[in-house]
C-alpha positions as CSV (number, residue, x, y, z in Angstrom):
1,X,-65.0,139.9,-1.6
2,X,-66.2,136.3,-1.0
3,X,-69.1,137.3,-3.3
4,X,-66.7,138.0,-6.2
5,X,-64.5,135.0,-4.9
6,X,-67.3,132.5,-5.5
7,X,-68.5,134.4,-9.0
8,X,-64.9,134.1,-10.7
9,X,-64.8,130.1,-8.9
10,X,-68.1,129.5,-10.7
11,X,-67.0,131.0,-14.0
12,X,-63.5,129.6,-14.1
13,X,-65.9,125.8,-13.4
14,X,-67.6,126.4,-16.3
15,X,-65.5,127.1,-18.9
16,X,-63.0,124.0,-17.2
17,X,-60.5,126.4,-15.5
18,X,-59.9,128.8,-17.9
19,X,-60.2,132.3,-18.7
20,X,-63.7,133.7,-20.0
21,X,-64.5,134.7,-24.0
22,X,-64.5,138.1,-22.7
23,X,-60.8,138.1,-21.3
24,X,-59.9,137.3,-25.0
25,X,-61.7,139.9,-26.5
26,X,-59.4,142.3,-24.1
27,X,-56.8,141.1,-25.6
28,X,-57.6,142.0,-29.6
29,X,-59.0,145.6,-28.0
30,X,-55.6,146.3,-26.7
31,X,-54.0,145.3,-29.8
32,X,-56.2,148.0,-31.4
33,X,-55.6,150.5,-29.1
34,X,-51.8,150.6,-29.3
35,X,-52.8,151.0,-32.7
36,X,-55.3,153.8,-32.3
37,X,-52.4,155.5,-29.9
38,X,-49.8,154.9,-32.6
39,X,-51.9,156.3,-35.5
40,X,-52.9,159.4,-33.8
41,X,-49.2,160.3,-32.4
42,X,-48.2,159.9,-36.7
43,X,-51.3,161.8,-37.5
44,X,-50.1,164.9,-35.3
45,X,-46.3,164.3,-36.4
46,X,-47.4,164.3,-40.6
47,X,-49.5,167.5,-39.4
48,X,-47.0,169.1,-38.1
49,X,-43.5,168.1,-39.5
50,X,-44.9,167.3,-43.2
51,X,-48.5,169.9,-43.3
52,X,-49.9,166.8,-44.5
53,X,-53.3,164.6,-43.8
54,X,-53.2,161.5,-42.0
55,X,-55.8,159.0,-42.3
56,X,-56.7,156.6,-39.5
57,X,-59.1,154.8,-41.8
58,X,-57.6,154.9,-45.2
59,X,-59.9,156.8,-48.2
60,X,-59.8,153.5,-50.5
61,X,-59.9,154.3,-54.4
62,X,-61.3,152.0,-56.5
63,X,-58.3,149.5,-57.1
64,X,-58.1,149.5,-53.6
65,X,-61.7,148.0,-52.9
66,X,-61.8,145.7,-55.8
67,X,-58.2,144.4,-54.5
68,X,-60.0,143.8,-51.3
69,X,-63.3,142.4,-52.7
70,X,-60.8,139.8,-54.4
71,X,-59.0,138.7,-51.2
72,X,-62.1,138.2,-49.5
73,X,-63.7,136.6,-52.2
74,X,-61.1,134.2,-52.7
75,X,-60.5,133.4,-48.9
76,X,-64.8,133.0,-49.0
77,X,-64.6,130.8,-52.1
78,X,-61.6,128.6,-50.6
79,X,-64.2,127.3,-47.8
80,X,-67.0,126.7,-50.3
81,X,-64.5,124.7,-52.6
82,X,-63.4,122.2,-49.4
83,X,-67.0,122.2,-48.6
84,X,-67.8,120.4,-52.1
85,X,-65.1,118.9,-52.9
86,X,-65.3,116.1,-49.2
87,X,-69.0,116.0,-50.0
88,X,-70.0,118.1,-46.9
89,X,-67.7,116.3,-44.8
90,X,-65.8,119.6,-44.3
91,X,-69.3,121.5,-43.8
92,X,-69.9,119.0,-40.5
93,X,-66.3,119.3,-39.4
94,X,-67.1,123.6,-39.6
95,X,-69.8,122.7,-37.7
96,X,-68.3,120.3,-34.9
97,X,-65.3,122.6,-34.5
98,X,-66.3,125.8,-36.1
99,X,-62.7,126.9,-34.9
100,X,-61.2,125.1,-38.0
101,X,-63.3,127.2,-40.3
102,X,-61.6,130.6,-39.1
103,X,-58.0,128.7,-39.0
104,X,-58.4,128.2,-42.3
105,X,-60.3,131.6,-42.9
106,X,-57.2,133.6,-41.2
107,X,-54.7,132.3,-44.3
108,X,-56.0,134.6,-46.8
109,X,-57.1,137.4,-43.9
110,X,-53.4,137.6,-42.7
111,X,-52.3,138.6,-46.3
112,X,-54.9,141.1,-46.3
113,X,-53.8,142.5,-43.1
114,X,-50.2,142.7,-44.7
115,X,-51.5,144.5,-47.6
116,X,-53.6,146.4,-47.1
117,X,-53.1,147.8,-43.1
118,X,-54.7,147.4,-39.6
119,X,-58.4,148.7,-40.4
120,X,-58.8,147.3,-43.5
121,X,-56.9,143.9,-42.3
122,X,-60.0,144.3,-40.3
123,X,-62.7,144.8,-42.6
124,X,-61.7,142.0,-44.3
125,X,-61.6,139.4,-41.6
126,X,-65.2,140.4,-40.3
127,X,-66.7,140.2,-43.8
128,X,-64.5,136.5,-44.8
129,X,-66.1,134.9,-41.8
130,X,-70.1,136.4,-41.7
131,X,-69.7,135.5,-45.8
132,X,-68.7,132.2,-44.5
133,X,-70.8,131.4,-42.1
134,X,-73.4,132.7,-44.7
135,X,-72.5,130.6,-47.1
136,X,-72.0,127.4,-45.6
137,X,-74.5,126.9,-42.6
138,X,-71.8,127.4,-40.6
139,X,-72.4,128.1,-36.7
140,X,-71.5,131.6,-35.5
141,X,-69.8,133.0,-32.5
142,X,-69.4,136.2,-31.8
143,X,-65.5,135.1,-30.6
144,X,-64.5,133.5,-33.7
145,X,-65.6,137.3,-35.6
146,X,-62.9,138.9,-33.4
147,X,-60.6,136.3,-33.7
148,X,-60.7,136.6,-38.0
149,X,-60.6,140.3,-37.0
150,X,-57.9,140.1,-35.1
151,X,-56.1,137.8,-37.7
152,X,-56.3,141.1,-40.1
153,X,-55.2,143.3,-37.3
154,X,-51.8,142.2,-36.5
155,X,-51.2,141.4,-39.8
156,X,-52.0,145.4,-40.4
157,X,-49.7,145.9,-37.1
158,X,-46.6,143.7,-39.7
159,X,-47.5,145.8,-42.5
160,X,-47.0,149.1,-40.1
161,X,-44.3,147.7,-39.0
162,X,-42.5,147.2,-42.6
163,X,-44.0,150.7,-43.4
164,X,-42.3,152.0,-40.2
165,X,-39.4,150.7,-41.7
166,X,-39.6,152.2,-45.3
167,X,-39.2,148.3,-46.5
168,X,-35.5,148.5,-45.7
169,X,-34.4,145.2,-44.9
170,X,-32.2,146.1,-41.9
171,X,-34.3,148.3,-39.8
172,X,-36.8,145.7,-40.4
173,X,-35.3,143.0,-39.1
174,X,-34.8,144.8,-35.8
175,X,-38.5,146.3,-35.3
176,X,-40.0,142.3,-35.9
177,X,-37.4,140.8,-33.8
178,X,-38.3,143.2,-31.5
179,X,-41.7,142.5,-31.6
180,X,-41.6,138.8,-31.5
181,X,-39.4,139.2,-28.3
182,X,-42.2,141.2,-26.7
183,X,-45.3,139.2,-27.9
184,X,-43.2,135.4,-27.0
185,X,-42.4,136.5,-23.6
186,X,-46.0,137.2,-23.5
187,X,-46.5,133.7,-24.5
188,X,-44.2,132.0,-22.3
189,X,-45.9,134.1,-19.1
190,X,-49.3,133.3,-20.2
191,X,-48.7,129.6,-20.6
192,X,-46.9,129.8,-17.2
193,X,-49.6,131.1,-15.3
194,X,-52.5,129.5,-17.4
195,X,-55.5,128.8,-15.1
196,X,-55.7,125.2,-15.1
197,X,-52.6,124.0,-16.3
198,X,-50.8,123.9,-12.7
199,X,-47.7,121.5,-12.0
200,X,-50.0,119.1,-14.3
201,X,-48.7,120.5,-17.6
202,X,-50.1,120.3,-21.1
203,X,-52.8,117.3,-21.1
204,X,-54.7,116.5,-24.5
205,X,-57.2,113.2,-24.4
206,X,-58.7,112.9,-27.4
207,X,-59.3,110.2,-30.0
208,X,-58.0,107.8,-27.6
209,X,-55.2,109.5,-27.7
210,X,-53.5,110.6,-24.0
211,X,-50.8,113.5,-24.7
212,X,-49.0,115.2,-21.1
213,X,-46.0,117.8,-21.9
214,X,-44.8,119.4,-19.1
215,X,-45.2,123.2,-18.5
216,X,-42.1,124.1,-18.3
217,X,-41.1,121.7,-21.6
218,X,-44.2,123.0,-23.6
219,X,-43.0,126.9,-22.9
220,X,-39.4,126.2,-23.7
221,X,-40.2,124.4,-26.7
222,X,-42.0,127.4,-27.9
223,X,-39.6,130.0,-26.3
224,X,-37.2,128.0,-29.0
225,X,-39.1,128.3,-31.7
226,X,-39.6,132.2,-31.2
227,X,-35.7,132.2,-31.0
228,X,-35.3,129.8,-34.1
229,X,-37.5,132.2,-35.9
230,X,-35.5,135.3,-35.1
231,X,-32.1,133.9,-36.0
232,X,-34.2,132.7,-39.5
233,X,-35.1,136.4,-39.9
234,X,-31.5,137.2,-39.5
235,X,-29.6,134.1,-41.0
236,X,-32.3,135.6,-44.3
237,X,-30.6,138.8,-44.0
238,X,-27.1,137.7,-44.3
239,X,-28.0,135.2,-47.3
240,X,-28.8,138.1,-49.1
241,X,-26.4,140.8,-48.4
242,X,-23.8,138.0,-49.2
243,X,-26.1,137.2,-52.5
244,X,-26.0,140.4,-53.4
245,X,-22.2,140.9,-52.6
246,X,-21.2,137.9,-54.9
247,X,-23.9,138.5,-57.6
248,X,-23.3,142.4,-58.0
249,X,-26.4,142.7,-60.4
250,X,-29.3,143.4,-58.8
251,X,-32.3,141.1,-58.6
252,X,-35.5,142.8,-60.3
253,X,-37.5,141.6,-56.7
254,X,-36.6,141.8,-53.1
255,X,-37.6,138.3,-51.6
256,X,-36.5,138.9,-48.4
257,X,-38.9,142.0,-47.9
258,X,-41.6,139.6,-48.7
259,X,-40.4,136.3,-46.9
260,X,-39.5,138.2,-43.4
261,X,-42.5,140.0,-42.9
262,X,-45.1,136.8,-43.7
263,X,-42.6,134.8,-41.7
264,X,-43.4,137.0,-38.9
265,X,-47.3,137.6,-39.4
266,X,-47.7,134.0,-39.3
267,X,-45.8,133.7,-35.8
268,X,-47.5,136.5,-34.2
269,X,-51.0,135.8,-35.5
270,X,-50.5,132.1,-34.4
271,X,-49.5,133.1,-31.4
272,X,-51.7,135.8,-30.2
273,X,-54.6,134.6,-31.8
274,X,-54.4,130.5,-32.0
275,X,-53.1,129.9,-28.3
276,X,-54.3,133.3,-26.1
277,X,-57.4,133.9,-28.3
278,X,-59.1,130.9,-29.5
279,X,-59.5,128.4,-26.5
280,X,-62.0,130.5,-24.8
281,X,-64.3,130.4,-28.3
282,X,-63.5,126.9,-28.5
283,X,-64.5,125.9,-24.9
284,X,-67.9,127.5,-25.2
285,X,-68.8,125.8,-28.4
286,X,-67.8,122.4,-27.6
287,X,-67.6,119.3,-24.8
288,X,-64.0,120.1,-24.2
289,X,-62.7,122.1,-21.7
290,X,-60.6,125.5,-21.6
291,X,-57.3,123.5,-20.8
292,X,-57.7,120.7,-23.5
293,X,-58.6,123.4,-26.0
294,X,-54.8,125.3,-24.7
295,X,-53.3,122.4,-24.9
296,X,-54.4,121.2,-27.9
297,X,-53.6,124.8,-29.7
298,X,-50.3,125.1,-27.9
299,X,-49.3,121.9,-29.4
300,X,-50.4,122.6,-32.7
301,X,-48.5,126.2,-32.8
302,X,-45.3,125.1,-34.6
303,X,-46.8,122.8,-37.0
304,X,-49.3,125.6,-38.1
305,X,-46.6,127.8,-38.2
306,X,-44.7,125.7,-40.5
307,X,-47.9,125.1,-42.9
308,X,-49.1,128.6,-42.7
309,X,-45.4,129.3,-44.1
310,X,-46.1,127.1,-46.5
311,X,-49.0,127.9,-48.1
312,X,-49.1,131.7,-47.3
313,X,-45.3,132.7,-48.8
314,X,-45.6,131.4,-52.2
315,X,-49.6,133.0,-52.5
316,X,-47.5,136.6,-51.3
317,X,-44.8,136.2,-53.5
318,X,-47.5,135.5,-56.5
319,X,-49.9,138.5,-55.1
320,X,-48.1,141.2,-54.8
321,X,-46.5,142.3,-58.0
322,X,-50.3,141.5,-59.4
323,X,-51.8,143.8,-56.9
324,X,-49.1,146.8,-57.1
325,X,-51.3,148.4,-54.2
326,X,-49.9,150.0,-51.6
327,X,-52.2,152.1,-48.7
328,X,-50.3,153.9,-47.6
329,X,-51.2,156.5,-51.0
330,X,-54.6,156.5,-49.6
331,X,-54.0,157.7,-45.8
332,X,-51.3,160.4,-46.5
333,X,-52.6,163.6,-48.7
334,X,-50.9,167.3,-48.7
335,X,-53.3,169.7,-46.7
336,X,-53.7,171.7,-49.9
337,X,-55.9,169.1,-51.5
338,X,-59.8,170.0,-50.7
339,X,-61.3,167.0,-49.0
340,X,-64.5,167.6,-50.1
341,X,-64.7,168.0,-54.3
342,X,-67.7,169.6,-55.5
């Protein structure tokens, strides 16, 4: 025991208090397996209450893998284009902090996830950041590859969500609130018992700059934001029942089946993968220790929120009637239908 005692003292040292790259990883594989667990309970209930195929890993058609080539080529070409355009400035900042790179990586992933599901979500955030770090010199790290997988994971885990709900606004207002109950008291117990954080709270020295939030003030700020988010999700739903009440003709698109779920994507990916995920990578590749890299993400959460909302909305809102994809038509087949054609 004092062997182990002294291994876990030495590690936590290392890596400034913190938990290991290793530890974060965990936390993407159990993401995945609730949804391996999940997909194989529907598979058996399609089977059995339907007599139809299930697909864990979707049989793409063609439109499907060209839409998919086109989100990954765009989130690819986005990094090349800031690359150029600050005359390699952005190319040493990839470098420096190669974290940026996949914060900036995960805006296009996340709508992948959301389109196109869990495994492909996945696909597409492993190929967007080894393209990237092809294409740019960048510096790889095995962490930042789950972390843009992970990105197109929980924005799958939205997409089954909305799926879940047949897109009805309603039921899916109570399955995300749901899930952003469960995943921000996750939050607010990680930050609590943070290794390194302590009665000294959230410290960021950097730039000259000397930031201290108290733990307790840092968890309820983000506690409230979870909340805030939830009664947006809500306050959504009303605006457009009553919308829909005063203006009786009905609007050709339904914005709030687009707004709600990117809304919560953005929160949950932020959250899981920003402030639990990413400081572990981000210790190991720079001078900075574990608790500067929380702290630094844990600040940073709402105002990333906020842009990702920004930026990621009007893209969706563009995207999808283009696209007029939906997966789902390529993981559910009747059992009649031959899987092998010759």
């Amino acid at each position: 025991m004092t062997n182990i005692m002294s291994v876990l003292h030495t590690t936590n040292t290392s890596q400034g208090n913190g938990i290991n790259s290793w530890q974060s990883i965990l936390i993407f594989l159990a993401f995945l397996i609730v949804f391996i667990i999940f997909t194989v309970i529907k598979k058996i209930y399609y089977s059995i209450r339907f007599q139809k195929r299930f697909y864990i890993i979707p049989k793409t058609s063609v439109k499907g893998i060209s839409n998919i080539a086109m989100v990954i080529s765009i989130s690819v070409a986005v990094i090349i284009l800031l690359t150029v355009l600050s005359a390699n400035t952005a190319s040493v900042i990839f470098r420096a902090w190669p974290g940026t790179r996949v914060t900036l990586e995960g805006i296009l992933i996340k709508i992948g996830g959301l389109l196109f599901g869990p495994i492909l979500g996945i696909f597409i955030g492993a190929m967007t950041d080894l393209l990237s770090v092809a294409m740019t010199a960048g510096v790889f790290h095995y962490g930042y590859l789950i972390a843009a997988m992970a990105y197109g994971l929980i924005g799958g885990l939205i997409r089954i969500i909305l799926t879940t709900s047949k897109k009805k606004d309603l039921p899916f207002a109570i399955y995300s609130s749901m899930a952003t109950i469960l995943i921000g008291v996750g939050i607010a117990l990680f930050l609590y018992f943070a290794p390194g954080i302590g009665d000294k709270g959230f410290n960021i020295q950097l730039f000259g700059f000397d930031i201290k939030i108290a733990r307790t003030l840092m968890i309820g700020i983000i506690l409230g934001f979870f909340l805030l988010s939830i009664i947006v999700v809500w306050f959504s739903l009303l605006i457009k029942y009553w919308f829909n009440k005063k203006n009786k003709a009905k609007t050709k698109t339904n914005w709030f089946i687009i707004f709600a779920p990117v809304l919560v994507t953005i929160l949950l990916t932020e959250a899981v993968v920003n402030v639990l995920m990413m400081p572990s990578f981000d210790a190991e590749l720079s001078s900075l220790k574990y608790t500067q890299w929380l702290s630094i993400r844990a600040v940073l959460f709402i105002p990333m929120v906020v842009l990702n909302l920004l930026i990621i909305y009007p893209i969706f809102k563009i995207v999808v009637p283009l696209i007029r994809y939906d997966y789902e038509d390529d993981i559910v087949e009747d059992k009649h239908i031959p899987i092998h054609v010759d």
